[in-house]
C-alpha positions in Angstrom: -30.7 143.2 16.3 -30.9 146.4 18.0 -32.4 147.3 21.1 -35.4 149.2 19.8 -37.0 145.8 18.7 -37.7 145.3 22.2 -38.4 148.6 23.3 -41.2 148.0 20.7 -42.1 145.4 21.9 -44.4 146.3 24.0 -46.5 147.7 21.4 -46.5 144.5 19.6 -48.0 142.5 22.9 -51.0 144.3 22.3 -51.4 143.7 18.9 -50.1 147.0 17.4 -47.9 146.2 15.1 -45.2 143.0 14.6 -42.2 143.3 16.3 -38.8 143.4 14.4 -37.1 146.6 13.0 -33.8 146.4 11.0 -31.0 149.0 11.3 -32.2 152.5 11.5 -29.7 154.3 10.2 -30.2 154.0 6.5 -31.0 156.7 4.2 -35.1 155.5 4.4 -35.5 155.7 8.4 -32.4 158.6 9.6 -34.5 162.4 10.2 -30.7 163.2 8.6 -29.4 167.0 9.7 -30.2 169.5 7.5 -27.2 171.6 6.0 -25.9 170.8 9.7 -28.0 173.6 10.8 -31.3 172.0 12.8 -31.7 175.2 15.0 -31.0 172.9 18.2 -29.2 174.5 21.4 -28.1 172.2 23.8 -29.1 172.7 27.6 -27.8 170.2 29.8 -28.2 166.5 30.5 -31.0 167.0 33.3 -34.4 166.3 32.6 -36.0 168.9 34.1 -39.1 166.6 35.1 -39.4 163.1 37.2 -42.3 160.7 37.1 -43.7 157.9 36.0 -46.2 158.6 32.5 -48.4 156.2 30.8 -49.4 156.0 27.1 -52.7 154.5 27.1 -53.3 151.6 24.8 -55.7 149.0 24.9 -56.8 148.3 28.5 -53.4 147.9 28.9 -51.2 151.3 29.6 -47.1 151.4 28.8 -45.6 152.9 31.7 -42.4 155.4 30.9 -39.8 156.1 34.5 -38.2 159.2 33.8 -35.8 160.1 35.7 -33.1 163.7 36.3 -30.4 160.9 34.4 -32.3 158.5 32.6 -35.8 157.5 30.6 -36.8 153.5 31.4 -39.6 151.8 29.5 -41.2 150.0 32.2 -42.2 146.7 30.5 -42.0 144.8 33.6 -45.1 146.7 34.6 -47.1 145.8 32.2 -50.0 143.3 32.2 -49.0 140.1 30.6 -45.4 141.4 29.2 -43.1 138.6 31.0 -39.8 141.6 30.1 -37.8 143.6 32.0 -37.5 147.3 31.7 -35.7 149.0 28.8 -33.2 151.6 30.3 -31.9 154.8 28.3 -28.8 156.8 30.3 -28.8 160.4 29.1 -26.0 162.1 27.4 -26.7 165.2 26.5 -30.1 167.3 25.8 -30.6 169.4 23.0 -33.9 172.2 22.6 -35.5 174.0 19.2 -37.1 177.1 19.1 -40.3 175.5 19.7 -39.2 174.1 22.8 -39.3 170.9 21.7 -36.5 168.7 23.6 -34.1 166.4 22.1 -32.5 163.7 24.6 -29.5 161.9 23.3 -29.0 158.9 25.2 -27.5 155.2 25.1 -29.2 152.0 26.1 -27.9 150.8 29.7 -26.7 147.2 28.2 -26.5 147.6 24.2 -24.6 149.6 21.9 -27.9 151.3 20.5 -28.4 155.2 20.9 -31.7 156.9 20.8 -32.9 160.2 20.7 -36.3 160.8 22.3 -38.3 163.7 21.4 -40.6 165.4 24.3 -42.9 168.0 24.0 -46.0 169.8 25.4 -44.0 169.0 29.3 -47.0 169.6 31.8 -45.7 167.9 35.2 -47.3 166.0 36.8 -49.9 165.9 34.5 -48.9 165.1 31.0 -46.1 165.1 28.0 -45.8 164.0 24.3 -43.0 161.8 23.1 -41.5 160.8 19.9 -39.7 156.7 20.3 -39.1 156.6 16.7 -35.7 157.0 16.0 -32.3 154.9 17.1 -29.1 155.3 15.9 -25.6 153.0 15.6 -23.7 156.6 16.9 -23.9 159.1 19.5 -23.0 161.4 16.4 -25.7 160.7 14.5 -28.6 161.0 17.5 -27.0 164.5 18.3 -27.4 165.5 14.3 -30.4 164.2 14.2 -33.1 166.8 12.7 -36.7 167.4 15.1 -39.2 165.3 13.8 -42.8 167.3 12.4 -44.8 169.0 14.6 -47.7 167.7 13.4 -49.2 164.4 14.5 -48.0 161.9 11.5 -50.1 158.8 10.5 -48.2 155.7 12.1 -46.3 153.2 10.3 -47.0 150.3 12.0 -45.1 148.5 9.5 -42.0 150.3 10.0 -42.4 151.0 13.7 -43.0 154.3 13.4 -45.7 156.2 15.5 -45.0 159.8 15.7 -45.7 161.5 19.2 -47.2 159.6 21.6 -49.6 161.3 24.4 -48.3 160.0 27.7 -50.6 161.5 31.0 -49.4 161.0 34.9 -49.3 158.0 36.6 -52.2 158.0 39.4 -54.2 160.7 37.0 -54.1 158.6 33.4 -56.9 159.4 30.9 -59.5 156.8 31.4 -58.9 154.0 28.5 -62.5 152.5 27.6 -63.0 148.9 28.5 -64.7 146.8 25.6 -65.4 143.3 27.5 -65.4 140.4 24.8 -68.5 139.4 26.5 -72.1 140.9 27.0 -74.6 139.9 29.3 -76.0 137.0 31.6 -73.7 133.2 31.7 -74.9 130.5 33.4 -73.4 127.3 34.9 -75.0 124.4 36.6 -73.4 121.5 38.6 -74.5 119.1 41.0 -77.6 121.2 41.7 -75.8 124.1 41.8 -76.6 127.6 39.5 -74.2 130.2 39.6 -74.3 133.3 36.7 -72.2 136.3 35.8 -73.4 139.3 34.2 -71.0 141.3 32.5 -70.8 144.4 31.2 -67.9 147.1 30.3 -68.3 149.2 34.0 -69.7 146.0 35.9 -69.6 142.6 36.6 -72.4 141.1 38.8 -72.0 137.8 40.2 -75.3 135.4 41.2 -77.1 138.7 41.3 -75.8 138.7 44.7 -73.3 141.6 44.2 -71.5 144.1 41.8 -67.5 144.2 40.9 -66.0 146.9 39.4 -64.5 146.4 36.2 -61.1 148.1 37.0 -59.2 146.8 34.2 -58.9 144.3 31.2 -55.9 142.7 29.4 -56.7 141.9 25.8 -53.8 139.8 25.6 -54.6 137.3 28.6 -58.5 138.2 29.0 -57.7 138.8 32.3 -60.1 141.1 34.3 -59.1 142.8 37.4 -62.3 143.4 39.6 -62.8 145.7 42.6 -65.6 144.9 45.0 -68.6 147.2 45.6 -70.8 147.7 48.4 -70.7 144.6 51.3 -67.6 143.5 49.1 -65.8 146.7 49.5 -62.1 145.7 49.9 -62.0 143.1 48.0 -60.6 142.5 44.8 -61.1 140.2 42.3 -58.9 138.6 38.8 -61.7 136.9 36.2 -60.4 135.3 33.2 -62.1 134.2 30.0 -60.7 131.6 27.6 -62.5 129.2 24.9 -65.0 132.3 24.0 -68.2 131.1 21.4 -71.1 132.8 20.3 -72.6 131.6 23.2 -70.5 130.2 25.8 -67.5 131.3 27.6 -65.2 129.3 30.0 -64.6 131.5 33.2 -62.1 131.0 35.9 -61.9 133.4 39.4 -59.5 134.5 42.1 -60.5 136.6 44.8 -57.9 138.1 47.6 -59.7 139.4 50.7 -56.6 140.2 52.6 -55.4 143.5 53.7 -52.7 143.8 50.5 -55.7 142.3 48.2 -54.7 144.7 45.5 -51.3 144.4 45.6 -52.3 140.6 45.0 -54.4 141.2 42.6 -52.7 143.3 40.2 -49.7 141.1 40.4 -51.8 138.1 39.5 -54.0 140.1 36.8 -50.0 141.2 35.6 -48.6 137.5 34.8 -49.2 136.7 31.4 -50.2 132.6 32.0 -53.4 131.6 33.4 -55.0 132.2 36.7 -52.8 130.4 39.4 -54.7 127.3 40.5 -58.2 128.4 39.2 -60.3 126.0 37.9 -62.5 127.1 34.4 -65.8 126.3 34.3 -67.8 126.3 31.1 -70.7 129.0 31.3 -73.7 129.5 28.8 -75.2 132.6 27.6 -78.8 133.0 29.3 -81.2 132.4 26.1 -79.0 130.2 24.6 -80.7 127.2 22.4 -79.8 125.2 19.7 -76.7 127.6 19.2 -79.4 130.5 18.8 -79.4 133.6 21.8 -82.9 135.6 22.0 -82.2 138.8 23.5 -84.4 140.5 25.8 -86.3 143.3 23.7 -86.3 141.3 20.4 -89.2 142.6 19.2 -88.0 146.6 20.0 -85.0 146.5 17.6 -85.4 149.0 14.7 -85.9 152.8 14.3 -88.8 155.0 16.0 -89.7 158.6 14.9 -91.8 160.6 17.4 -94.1 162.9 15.9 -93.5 166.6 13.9 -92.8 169.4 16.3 -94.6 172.3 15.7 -94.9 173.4 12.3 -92.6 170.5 11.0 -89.7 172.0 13.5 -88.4 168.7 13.8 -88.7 165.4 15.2 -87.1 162.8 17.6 -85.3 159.5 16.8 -84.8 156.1 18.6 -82.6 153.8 17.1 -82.7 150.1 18.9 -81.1 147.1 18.8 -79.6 147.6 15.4 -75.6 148.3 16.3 -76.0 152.2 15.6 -78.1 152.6 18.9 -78.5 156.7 19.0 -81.3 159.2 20.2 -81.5 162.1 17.7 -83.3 165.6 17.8 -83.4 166.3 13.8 -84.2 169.3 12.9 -85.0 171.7 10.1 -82.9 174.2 11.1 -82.6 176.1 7.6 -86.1 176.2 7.0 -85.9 173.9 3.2 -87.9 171.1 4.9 -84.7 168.9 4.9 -84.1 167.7 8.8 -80.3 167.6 10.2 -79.3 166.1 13.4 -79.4 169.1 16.3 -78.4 167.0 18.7 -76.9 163.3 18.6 -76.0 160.8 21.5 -74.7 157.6 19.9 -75.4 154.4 22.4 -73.9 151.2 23.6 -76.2 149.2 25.9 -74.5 147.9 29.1 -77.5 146.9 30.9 -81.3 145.2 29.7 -84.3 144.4 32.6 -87.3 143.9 30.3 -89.6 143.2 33.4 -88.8 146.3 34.2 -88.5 147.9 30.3 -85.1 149.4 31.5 -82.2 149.7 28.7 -79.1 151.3 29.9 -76.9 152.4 27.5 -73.4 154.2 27.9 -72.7 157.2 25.7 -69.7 156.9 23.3 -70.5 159.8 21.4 -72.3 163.2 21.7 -72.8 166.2 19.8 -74.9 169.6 19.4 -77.8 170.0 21.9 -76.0 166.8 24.0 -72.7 167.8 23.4 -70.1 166.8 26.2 -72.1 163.6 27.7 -69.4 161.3 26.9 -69.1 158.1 29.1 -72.1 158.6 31.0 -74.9 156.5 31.0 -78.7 157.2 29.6 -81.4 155.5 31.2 -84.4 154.3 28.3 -87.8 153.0 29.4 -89.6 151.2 26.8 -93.3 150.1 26.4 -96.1 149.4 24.0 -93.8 147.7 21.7 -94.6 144.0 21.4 -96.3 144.5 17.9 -93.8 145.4 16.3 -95.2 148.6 14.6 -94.6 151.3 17.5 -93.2 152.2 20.8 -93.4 154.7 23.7 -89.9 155.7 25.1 -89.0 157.6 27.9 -85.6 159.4 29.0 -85.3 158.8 32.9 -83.9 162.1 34.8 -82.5 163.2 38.2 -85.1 165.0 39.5 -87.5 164.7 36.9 -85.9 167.4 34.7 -87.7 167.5 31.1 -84.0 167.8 29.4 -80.3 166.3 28.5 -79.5 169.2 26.5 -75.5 170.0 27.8 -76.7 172.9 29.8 -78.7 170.8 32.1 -75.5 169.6 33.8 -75.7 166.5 35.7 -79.2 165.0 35.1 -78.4 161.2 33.8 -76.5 158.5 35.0 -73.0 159.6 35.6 -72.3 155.7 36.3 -73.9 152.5 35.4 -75.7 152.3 39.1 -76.7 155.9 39.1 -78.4 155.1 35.7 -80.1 151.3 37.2 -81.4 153.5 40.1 -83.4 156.0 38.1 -86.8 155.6 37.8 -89.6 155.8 34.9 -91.6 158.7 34.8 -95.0 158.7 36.1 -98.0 157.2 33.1 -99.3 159.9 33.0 -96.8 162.3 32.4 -96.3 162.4 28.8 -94.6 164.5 25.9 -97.0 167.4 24.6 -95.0 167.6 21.8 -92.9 170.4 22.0 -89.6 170.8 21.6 -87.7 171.7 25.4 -89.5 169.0 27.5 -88.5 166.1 25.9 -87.1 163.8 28.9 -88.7 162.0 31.7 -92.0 161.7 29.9 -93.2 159.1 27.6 -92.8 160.1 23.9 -94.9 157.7 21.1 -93.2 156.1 18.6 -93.5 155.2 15.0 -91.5 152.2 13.9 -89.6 153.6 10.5 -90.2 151.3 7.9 
């Protein structure tokens, strides 16, 4: 079987696609030469670029060597793959009129050739890259025609996946972190009460201090942790196994020395269990009779604030219902029909309901609150316990009355920026217009 089963591999550990290609130069997977004539000039066989780039893929980024003579998929690098790196020499380099590059090369121990495709060359900063096509013959990865410019719908199937956007090494895209577990776990032995509160930025431990969720494996459920605070320097490897509705069985490591993070990362890279860690079944705070009750049960729903103006438009609070959003609807054609203005949809990362805090992170924004992406709005809650209505309130750096993109920095640009900002005072609240909206307390209207 050719080599390019387990340069692919590496896609199949995290779940992309199955592994297992068959020859690729039939009629079906060959980009054949067109009339011989694929406008290609060659131009050495120097890259004219070295570095190490990253495509970044579940938690879990594929690291590409590229070197002046070679291009190495560096599969020993990453988390949980147990292979060694996949090697390509280069033979000869070919360019288009689009300055798209064509690298012929041959892999360092098989009799498999492979043409890479690379475009879009920023060094040191980013590239994109076309794996999908290996050849039996030098000839035939030389006459081989550039692949579409456009960014094709992969073929999982087939193991194809058009061009791939790799970024530096040391300045990667940030990949977001989905924990399988949300919220507080408990465990109790011999007297003893320990909990973990997780969440996609943070993990907090006995509410004595915060880790840094740095990264997380899917494949292993490893979690590599970074110490905050009094616990700066250390670093920490978590991993979850046995995962129910409501309990979870949790393991730790934690390196204190002066190369923690070299430990670390090489522990959180091995694809068996935590070395010598012992698991220890934890149980989701809440949890009875196989039933959780979530703080804020009674919130969950959707909440309209009253008209603005002249029915202008309204705002929208949507809780606990897996859409989480705040909305400014509007009727911005003047046909009484209301359209969102401005949109932030919500995932919540963080619940105090003695303090009616609700944290969410932003996942999605658009008009008014366009380009708040990641960052993390802080929600006060109150008057809600009947069921029928609630009073909200936006907290703000500085008090500012809005979130609206222009405002710049005035949420949480991290999940402890957002815990540290504080309600607005009682008796500052919303007069019902339309630009002071935030840090005041806006009444609510369940919608029915």
């Amino acid at each position: 079987m050719m080599k390019v089963t387990k340069l692919l591999s590496a896609f199949a550990i995290m779940a992309l696609f199955a592994v297992g290609t068959t020859s690729c130069s039939s009629d079906d997977d060959v980009i054949r030469k067109e009339d011989n004539k694929n406008g290609q000039t060659e131009v050495g066989s120097e890259l004219p670029f070295e570095g190490t780039y990253a495509y970044a893929h579940a938690g879990n980024p594929i690291p590409f060597e590229f070197k002046k003579k070679s291009i190495a998929m560096q599969m020993s690098l990453m988390a949980g793959s147990g292979q060694e790196d996949d090697t390509y020499n280069i033979i000869k380099i070919y360019k288009n009129k689009d300055n798209v590059l064509k690298v012929v090369s041959k892999h360092s121990k098989e009799s498999e050739y492979k043409a890479f495709f690379l475009r879009n060359i920023k060094e040191g900063e980013s590239l994109d890259i076309n794996i999908d096509y290996s050849f039996k013959s030098e000839i035939e990865a030389i006459e081989a025609v550039f692949p579409p410019s456009g960014n094709g719908t992969p073929d999982h199937a087939n193991n194809k996946f058009s061009w791939l956007k790799l970024t530096k090494s040391g300045g990667e895209q940030p990949v977001k972190i989905n924990l399988p577990v949300q919220g507080r776990y408990v465990f109790s032995q011999q007297g003893h009460t320990y909990y973990y509160t997780f969440g996609n930025t943070v993990v907090n431990f006995n509410d004595s201090y915060d880790m840094k969720v740095l990264q997380h494996n899917t494949n292993t459920n490893k979690i590599l942790l970074e110490g905050t605070g009094e616990k700066a320097g250390s670093f920490y490897v978590v991993q979850l196994k046995n995962i129910t509705e409501n309990t979870v069985d949790v393991a730790r490591l934690t390196f204190g020395e002066a190369d923690a993070k070299t430990k670390a990362e090489a522990e959180f890279a091995l694809a068996s269990e935590l070395t010598g860690a012992r698991f220890s079944t934890y149980e989701k705070v809440g949890a009875d009779g196989g039933e959780t009750t979530p703080a804020f049960a009674e919130l969950n729903g959707t909440y309209l604030s009253a008209t603005i103006g002249n029915n202008l438009g309204y705002y929208q609070f949507t809780v606990g219902e897996n859409n989480e959003a705040f909305l400014f609807m509007g009727d911005f054609t003047g046909s009484g029909t209301f359209s969102e203005g401005g949109k932030l949809e919500l995932k919540k990362v963080f619940e105090d309901e003695t303090k009616g805090q609700i944290i969410f992170e932003i996942t999605n924004s658009e008009g008014y609150y366009a380009e708040r992406n990641g960052q993390f709005l802080t929600l006060y809650v109150k008057d809600y316990s009947d069921g029928r209505k609630a009073t909200f309130a936006i907290a703000t750096k500085g008090g500012v009355t809005s979130i609206s993109t222009s405002k710049g920095n005035v949420i949480g640009m991290t999940l402890e920026e957002a815990k540290a900002l504080a309600a607005p005072d009682a008796m500052k609240v919303w007069d019902g217009g339309m630009m002071a909206y935030a840090h005041v307390w806006i009444p609510t209207t369940k919608k029915i």
